[in-house]
N, C-alpha and C positions, 0 to 999 in steps of 0.2 A: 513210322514217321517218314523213311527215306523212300519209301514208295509214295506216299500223300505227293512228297515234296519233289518227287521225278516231275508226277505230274503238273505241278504248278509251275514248273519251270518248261515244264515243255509246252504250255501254256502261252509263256512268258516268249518262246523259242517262236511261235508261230506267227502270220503275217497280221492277225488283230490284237496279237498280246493280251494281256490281262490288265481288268481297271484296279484302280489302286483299293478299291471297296473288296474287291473281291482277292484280292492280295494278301489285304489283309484279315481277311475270313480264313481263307486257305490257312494262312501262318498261326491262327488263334488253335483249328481244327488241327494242327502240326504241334501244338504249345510251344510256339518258338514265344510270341508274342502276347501277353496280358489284356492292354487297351492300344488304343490309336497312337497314343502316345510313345508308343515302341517301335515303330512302324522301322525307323531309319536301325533298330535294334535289328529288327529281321533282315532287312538287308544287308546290314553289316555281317548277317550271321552266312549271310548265302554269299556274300561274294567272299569272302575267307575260306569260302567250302570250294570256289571253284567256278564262282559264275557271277561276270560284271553286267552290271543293268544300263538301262536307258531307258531315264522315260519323259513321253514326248504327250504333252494334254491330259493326263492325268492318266495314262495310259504305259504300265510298264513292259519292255522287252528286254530279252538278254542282249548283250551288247553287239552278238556274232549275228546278229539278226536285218544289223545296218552295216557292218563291217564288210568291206570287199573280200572277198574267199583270197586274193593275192595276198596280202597286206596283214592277215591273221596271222597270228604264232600259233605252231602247232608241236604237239609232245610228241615223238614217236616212239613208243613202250617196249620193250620186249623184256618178259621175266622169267626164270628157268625155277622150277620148284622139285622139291623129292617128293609130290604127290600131288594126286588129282584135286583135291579141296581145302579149304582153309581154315576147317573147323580142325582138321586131323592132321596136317601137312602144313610145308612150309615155303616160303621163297626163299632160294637159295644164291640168286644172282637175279638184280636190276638193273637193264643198261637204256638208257633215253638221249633222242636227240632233239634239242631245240632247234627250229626250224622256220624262218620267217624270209619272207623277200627273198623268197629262194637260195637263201645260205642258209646254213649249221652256223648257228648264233649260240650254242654253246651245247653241254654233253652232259648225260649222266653215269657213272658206270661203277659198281659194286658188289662185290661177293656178298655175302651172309653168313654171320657164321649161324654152322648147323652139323650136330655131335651126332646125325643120324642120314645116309644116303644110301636109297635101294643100288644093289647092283646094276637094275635095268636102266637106273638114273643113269649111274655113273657112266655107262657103257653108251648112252647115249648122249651126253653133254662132256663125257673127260674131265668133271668137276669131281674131284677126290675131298674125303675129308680134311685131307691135309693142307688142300686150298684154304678150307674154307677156316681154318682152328684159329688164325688170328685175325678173323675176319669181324668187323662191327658187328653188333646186337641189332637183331630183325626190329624192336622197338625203334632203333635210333636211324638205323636206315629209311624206314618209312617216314620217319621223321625230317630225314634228309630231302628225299626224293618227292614229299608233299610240296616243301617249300620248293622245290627244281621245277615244280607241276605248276605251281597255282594257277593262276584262272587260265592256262594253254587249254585247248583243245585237245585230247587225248586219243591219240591214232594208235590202233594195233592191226596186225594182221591174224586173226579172229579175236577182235576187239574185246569183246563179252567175256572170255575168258580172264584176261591182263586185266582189264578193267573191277570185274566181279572181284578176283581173285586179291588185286592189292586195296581196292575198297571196305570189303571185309576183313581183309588181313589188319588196317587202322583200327577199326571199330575194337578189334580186340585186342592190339594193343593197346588202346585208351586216345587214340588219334579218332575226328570227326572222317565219317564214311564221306568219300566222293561227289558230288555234286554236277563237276564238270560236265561239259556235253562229249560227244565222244565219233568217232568215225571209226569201220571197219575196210581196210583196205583192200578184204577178200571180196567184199561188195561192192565196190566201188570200182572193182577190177575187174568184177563179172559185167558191169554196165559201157567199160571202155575201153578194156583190153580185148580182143581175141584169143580165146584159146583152150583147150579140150582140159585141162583141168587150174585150181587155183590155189593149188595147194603154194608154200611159200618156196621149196627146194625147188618144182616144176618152172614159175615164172622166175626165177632165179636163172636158169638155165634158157628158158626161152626166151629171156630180154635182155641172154649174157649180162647178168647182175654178178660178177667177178668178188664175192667176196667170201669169204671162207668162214670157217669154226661155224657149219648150222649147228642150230641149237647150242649157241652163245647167245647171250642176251645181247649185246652193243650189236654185235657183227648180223644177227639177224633183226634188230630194229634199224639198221641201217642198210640194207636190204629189202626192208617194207617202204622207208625214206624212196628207197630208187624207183618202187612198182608207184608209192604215191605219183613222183614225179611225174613220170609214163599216166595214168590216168590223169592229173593236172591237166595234162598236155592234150585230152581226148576229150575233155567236159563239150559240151553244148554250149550254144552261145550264150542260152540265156539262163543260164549261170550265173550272179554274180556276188552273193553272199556268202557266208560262212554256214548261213542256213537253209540256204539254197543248196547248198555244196552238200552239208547232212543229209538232208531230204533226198536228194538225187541216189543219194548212198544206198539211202535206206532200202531193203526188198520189201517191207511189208506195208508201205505208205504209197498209195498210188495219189498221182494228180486228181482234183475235180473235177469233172466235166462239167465245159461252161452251159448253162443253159440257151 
């Protein structure tokens, strides 16, 4: 279902959007929706996952579609785990910063607790168990941090990862998978920064981004905050959505050529 529904919102994301016929096909093919008559059901069920609409002649878009890229709120993610996957492993610390009209309009920041951390973790984040032993329950965390999210924009610096990683992490705690749309800052930074590589500690260093504890969650999502800024500051003119601003992001989506 959560692939059906990427795509019907990216659908939804694009400059023709989607007609509300086909919406509602998409949603019946998703079993969100029964008959027609549910219609305002399905939407209630996507913007609670992460994504406001607008629609204009019977024609639906997501809201970031008509919204100036300035003016958007945006999430900025960064999460530290004792392993590579979320089937086997776990989050160990989430730190997010709300971000809109170019201020920090508010913060996320939280250990996890977790009774199990490889040495190679520890040696590289400084997160001990001892941190973590009275730390909230990964269920209630993610629980936190969905409501800290809701319909922002979800920015990480290698996005797919943060993003993959705390999406499925809900589904198996018994929390609804992600919806949101999402932005990669190491792509976004390939398109508007200069420089021989994009790793986050390198541009850190090349944009003198003066912040410490890498591989902290807060301290390296605020850090990705400072490279977004620097590309903000590099976009093209004609830029001026939220989905505009994804696209541009994106590597694997090229413009059309006008006829």
């Amino acid at each position: 279902m959560k692939d059906k529904l990427d795509k019907t919102i990216d659908k939804m994301a694009s400059k023709e959007g989607i007609t509300k016929d086909n919406f509602i096909k998409d949603c019946k093919d998703c079993s969100l929706i029964i008959n027609n008559n549910e219609y305002n059901n399905a939407l209630e069920f996507i913007c609670s996952n992460g994504i406001d609409t607008v629609e204009k002649d019977q024609i639906l878009y997501t809201k970031s579609r008509w919204t100036n890229f300035q003016k958007d709120t945006y999430c900025i993610v960064d999460i530290e785990t004792n392993g590579s996957s979320p089937k086997n492993s776990q989050i160990i610390e989430i730190g997010a910063i709300k971000y809109q009209n170019n201020e920090i309009v508010d913060k996320f920041n939280s250990f996890v607790y977790c009774d199990f951390i490889p040495e190679y973790i520890e040696k590289i984040t400084h997160i001990s168990k001892n941190d973590l032993k009275n730390a909230p329950k990964i269920r209630n965390v993610l629980g936190d941090f969905r409501d800290f999210l809701s319909n922002c924009v979800f920015i990480a610096h290698n996005v797919n990862f943060d993003y993959n990683f705390i999406s499925q992490s809900l589904e198996k705690y018994g929390h609804q998978q992600l919806l949101n749309r999402k932005l990669c800052t190491i792509n976004l930074a390939k398109k508007t920064i200069q420089s021989e590589k994009y790793g986050l500690s390198y541009l850190k260093e090349k944009l003198n981004i003066n912040i410490g504890d890498h591989h902290r969650a807060y301290a390296d999502a605020l850090s990705a905050l400072m490279i977004l800024k620097t590309s903000l500051n590099n976009l093209p003119q004609d830029i001026k959505t939220t989905e505009d601003l994804i696209f541009f992001s994106n590597p694997n989506k090229k413009k059309k050529k006008k006829k």
